[in-house]
LUMLO-129185 format. One line per 2 residues: number of its first residue (from 0); their letters; for each residue x, y, z of C-alpha. Coordinates in Angstrom, 1 decimal. Example, Ala and Ser with C-alpha at 12.3 -4.5 7.8 and 13.67 -1.06 7.14 Angstrom:
<recs>
0	AS	12.3:-4.5:7.8 ~ 13.7:-1.1:7.1
</recs>
This chain:
<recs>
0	XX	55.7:120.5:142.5 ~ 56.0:120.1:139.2
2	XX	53.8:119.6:136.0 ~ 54.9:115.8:135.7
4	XX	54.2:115.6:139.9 ~ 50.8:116.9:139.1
6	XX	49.9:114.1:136.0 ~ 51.4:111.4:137.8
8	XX	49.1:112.7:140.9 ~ 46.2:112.3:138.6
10	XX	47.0:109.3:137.2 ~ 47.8:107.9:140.7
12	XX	44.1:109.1:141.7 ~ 42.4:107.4:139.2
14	XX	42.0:103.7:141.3 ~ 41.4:105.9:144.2
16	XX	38.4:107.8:142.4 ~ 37.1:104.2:141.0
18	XX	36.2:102.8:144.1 ~ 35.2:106.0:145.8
20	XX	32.2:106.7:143.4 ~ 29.5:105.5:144.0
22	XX	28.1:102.5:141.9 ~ 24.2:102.9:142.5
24	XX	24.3:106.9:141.1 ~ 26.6:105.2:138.2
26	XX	23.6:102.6:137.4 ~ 21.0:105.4:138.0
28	XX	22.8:108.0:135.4 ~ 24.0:105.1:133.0
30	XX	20.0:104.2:133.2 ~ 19.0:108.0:132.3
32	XX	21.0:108.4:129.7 ~ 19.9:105.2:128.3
34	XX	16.9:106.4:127.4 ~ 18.6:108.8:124.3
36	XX	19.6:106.1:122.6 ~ 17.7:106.5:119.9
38	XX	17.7:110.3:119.3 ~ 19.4:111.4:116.3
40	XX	23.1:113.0:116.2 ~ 25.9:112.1:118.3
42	XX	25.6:112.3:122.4 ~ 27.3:115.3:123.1
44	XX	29.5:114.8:126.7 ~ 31.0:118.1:128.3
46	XX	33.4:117.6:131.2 ~ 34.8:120.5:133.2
48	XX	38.0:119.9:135.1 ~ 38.7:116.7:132.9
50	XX	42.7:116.8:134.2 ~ 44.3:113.9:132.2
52	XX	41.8:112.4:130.9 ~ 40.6:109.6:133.5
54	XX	37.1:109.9:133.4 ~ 36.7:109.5:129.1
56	XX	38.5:106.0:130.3 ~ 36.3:105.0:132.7
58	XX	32.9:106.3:130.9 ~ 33.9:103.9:127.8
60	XX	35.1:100.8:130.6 ~ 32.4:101.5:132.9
62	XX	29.6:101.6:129.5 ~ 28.0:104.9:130.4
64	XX	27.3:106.3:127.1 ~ 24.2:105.0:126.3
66	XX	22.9:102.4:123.0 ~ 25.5:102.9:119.7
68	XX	25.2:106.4:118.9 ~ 28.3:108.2:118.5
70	XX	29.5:110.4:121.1 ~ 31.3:113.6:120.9
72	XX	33.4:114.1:124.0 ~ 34.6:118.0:124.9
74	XX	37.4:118.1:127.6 ~ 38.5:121.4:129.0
76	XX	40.9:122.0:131.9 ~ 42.3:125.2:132.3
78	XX	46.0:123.8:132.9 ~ 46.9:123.6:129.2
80	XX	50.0:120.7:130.6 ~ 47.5:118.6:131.5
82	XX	45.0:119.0:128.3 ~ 47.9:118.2:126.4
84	XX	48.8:114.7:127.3 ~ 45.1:113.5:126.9
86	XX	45.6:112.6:123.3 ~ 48.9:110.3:123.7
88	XX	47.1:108.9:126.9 ~ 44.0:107.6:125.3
90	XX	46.3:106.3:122.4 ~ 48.3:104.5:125.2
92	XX	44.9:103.1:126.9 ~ 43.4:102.3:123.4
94	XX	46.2:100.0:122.1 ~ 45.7:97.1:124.5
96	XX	42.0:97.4:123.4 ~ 39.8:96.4:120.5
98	XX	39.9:100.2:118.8 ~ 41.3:101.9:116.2
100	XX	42.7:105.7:117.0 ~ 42.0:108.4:114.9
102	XX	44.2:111.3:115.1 ~ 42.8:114.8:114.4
104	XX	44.4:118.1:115.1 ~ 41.3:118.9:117.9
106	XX	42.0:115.5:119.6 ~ 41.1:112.0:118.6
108	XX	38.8:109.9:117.6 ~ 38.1:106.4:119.2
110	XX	36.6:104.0:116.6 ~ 34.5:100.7:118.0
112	XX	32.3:99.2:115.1 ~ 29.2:100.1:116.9
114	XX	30.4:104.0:117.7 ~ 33.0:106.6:117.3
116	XX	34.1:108.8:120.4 ~ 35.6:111.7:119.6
118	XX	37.8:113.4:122.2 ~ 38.1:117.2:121.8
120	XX	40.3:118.2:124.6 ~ 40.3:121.9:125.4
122	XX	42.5:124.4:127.6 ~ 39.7:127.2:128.8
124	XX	38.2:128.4:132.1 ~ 35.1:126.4:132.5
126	XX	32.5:128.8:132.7 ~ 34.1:131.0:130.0
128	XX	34.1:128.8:127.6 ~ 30.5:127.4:128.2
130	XX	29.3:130.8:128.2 ~ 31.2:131.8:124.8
132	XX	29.7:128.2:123.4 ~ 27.3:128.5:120.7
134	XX	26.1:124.8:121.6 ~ 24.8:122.8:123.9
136	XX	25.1:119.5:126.0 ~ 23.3:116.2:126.8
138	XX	26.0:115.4:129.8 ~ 27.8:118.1:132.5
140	XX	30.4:115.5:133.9 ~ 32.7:117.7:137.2
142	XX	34.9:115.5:139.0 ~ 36.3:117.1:141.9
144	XX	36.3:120.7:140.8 ~ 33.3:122.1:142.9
146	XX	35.5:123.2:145.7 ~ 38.0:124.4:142.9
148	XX	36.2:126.6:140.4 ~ 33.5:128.1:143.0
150	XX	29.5:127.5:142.9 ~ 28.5:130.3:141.7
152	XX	29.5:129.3:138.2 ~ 26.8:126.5:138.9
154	XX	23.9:128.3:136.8 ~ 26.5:129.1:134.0
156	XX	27.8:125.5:133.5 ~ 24.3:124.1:133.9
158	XX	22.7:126.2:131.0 ~ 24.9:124.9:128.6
160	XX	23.2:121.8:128.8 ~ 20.3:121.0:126.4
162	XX	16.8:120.9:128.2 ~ 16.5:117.2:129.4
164	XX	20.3:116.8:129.7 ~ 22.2:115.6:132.8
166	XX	24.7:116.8:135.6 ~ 26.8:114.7:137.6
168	XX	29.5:116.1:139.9 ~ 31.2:113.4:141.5
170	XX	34.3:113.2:144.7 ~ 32.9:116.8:145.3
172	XX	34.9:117.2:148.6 ~ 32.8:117.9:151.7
174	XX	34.5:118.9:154.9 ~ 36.6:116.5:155.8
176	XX	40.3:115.2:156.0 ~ 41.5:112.3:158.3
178	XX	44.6:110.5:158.8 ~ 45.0:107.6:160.9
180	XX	47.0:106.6:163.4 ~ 46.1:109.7:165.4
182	XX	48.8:112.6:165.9 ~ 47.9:115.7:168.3
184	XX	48.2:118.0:165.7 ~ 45.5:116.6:163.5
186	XX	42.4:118.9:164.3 ~ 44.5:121.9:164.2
188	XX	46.3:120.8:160.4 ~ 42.3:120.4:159.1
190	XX	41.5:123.5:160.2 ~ 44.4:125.5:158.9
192	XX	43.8:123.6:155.4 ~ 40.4:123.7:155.1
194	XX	41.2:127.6:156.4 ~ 43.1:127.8:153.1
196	XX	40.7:125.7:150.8 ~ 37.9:129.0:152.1
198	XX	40.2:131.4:151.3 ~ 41.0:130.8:147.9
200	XX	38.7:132.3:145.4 ~ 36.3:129.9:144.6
202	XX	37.5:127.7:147.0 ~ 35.0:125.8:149.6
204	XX	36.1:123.6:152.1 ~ 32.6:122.6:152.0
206	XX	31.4:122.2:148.5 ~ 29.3:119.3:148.6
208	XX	26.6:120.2:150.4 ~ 26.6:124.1:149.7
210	XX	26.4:123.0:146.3 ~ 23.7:120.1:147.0
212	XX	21.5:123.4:148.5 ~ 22.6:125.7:145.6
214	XX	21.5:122.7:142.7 ~ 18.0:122.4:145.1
216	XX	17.1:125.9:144.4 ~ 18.0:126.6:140.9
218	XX	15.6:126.9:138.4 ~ 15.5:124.3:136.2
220	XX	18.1:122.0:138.1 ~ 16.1:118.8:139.6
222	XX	18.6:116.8:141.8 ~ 17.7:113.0:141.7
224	XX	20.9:111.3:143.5 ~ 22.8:112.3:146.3
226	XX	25.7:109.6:147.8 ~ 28.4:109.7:150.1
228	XX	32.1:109.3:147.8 ~ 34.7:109.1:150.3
230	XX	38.3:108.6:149.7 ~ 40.1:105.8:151.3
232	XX	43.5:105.0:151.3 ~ 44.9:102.2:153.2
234	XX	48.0:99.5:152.8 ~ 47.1:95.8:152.4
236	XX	49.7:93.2:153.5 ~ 51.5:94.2:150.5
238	XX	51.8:97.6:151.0 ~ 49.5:100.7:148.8
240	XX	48.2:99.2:145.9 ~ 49.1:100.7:142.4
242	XX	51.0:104.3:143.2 ~ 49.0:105.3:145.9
244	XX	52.3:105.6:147.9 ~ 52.9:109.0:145.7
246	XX	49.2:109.9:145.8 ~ 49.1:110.1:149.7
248	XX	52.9:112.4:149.3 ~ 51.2:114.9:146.8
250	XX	48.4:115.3:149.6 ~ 51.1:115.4:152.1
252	XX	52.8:117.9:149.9 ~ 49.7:119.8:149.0
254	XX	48.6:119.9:152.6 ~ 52.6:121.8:153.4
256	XX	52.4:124.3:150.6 ~ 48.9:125.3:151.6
258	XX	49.5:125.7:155.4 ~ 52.7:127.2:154.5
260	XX	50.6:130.4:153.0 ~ 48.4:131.1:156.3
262	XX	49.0:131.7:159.3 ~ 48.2:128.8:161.8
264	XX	48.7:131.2:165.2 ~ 48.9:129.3:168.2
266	XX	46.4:126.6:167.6 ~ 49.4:124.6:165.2
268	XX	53.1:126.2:165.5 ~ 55.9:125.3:163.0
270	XX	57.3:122.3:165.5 ~ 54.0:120.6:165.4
272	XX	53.4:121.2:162.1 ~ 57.2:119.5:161.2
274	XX	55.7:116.9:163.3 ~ 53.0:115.9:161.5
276	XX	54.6:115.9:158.2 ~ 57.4:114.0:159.2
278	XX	55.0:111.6:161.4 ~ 52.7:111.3:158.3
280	XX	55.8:111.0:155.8 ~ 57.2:108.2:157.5
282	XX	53.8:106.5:157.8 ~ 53.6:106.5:154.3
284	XX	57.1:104.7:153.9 ~ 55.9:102.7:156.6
286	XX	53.2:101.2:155.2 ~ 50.6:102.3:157.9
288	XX	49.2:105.5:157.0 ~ 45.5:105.6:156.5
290	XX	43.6:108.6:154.5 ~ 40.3:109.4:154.6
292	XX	38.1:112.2:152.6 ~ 34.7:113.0:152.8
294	XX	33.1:113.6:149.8 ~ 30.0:113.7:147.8
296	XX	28.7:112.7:144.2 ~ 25.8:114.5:143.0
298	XX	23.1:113.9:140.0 ~ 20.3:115.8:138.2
300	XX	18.9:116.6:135.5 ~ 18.6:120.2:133.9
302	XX	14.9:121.8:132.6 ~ 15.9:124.8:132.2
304	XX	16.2:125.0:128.8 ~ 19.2:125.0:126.7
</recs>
C-alpha cells in the first residue's frame, strides 16, 4: 500500500471515528478544560499520532477548546508523508468556513475573531520528542495509537503535561475484530492478527484495558472517564456512506499483509485464508459486509507535575 492508500485510509476513517467516540467523555473533557478559560497565555494542545490532521478538525467543529484563548496546537506523527499534507488540508477545510489561514513555515495559523489556532505539525517519535521538549502541555490528545507506540511510553508522554493538564486517548483498540455475515475461518483470522498486533514492538492487541490498569497506577495519572468506542461499519440502503467502501479494503488489506508475516499453522491454512479475503472482498462490493471493533476512549487528568 501506498502513501496516498494510507491518507485516503485516514481520511476515510474520520466519519467512522466521529460516531465511534463517545459523546459523554467529549462533554466531560470539553467541561474540564472549560475551566482554563481564563488563565493567561495560549492553551497549549499536544497530539501524538495526529496522522492527517482529523482530530485539529473535529476539536474546532466539535468546540473543545475551551472560552477565547488562543490555542497552540503541536501535531507530531512519525510518518513525515502524512505530517506533510496537514497544512494544505486544514487550508482545504478552512475555506468553506468563516477563517482566515495564516501560513507560517512551522504550519499554520487559523484566525477566528475570538482566537487564533496555530497548527505546528511535527514529524518525530512521540516519546522522543516529548522527552527532548523543553515545555509543557495543558492537553495529551492519542487517537488510536496505544496499541501502536506501546504503553510503556505512557509515564513519558504524560509528564509532558503541565500539573492540572488533561489526557485523553480515544478508539484505543481493545481485543476485538468482527465481521459479519459469519465465515468459518473468522476465529482463526482474529487470532492470527491479533497474534501479529502482540508481536510487533509496541504492539498490543489489547491496549485498552492494559493501558486503563497502567493509567490507574501511575503516579500522578487520575483516570476520571472510561467508555466503550467501537467501530461500526455497515451499508444502509444505499450502500457505505462517504468512502467507507475503501476503509473496510485497507482493513481487509491490512489484515493480508499482517497474516501474511506469521505463521497461521493449522488452525487457518492458505485456502481458508484466500477464502476469507475473497468472501470478505466481495462482501464489501456487495454491499453487505459488516465490521465491528472493540475499542475504548480513555480520560484523566495528570498531577504529577510538569
Amino acid at each position: 500500500m501506498t502513501a496516498d492508500d494510507f491518507q485516503r485510509y485516514l481520511d476515510a476513517k474520520r466519519p467512522v471515528d466521529d460516531r465511534s467516540l463517545d459523546r459523554r467523555l467529549w462533554r466531560q473533557l470539553r467541561m474540564n478544560l472549560a475551566t482554563a478559560a481564563d488563565d493567561e497565555g495560549p492553551f497549549r494542545v499536544l497530539e501524538v499520532g495526529a496522522g492527517v490532521g482529523t482530530m485539529i478538525e473535529r476539536a474546532v467543529e466539535w468546540d473543545l477548546f475551551p472560552g477565547d484563548r488562543d490555542v497552540v496546537y503541536t501535531a507530531v506523527d512519525r510518518d513525515e508523508a502524512v505530517v506533510e499534507t496537514i497544512p494544505d488540508r486544514l487550508a482545504d477545510w478552512a475555506a468553506d468556513r468563516p477563517v482566515e489561514v495564516g501560513e507560517r513555515d512551522d504550519g499554520l495559523d487559523l484566525v477566528w475573531p475570538e482566537r487564533t489556532v496555530a497548527v505546528r505539525p511535527v514529524t518525530a517519535e512521540a516519546e522522543a520528542f516529548v522527552a527532548d521538549a523543553d515545555r509543557s502541555w495543558d492537553l495529551l490528545v492519542g487517537l488510536a495509537v496505544l496499541d501502536v507506540i506501546g504503553l510503556d511510553a505512557l509515564p513519558t508522554l504524560l509528564s509532558g503535561l503541565a500539573s492540572g493538564g488533561y489526557w485523553y486517548f480515544p478508539i484505543t483498540f481493545d481485543g476485538g475484530t468482527r465481521f459479519t455475515p459469519d465465515h468459518p475461518a473468522d476465529e482463526a483470522v482474529e487470532r492470527a492478527y491479533h497474534d501479529h498486533m502482540d508481536a510487533k514492538p509496541g504492539g498490543d492487541s489489547r491496549a485498552g484495558h492494559h493501558a486503563l490498569a497502567r493509567l490507574r497506577d501511575l503516579g500522578g495519572a487520575s483516570v476520571s472517564g472510561v467508555a466503550g468506542s467501537d467501530w461500526v461499519v455497515y451499508p444502509d440502503e444505499n450502500g457505505y456512506p462517504d468512502d467507507e467502501a475503501y476503509f473496510l479494503r485497507y482493513v481487509l488489506g491490512t489484515i493480508e499483509g499482517a497474516l501474511g508475516e506469521v505463521d497461521t499453522g493449522e488452525a487457518l491454512d492458505d485456502d481458508s485464508l484466500d477464502d476469507w479475503l475473497r468472501t470478505r472482498r466481495e462482501q464489501v462490493a456487495d454491499g453487505t459486509l459488516v465490521y465491528v471493533t472493540h475499542q475504548l476512549d480513555l480520560l484523566g487528568e495528570w498531577t504529577g507535575g510538569g
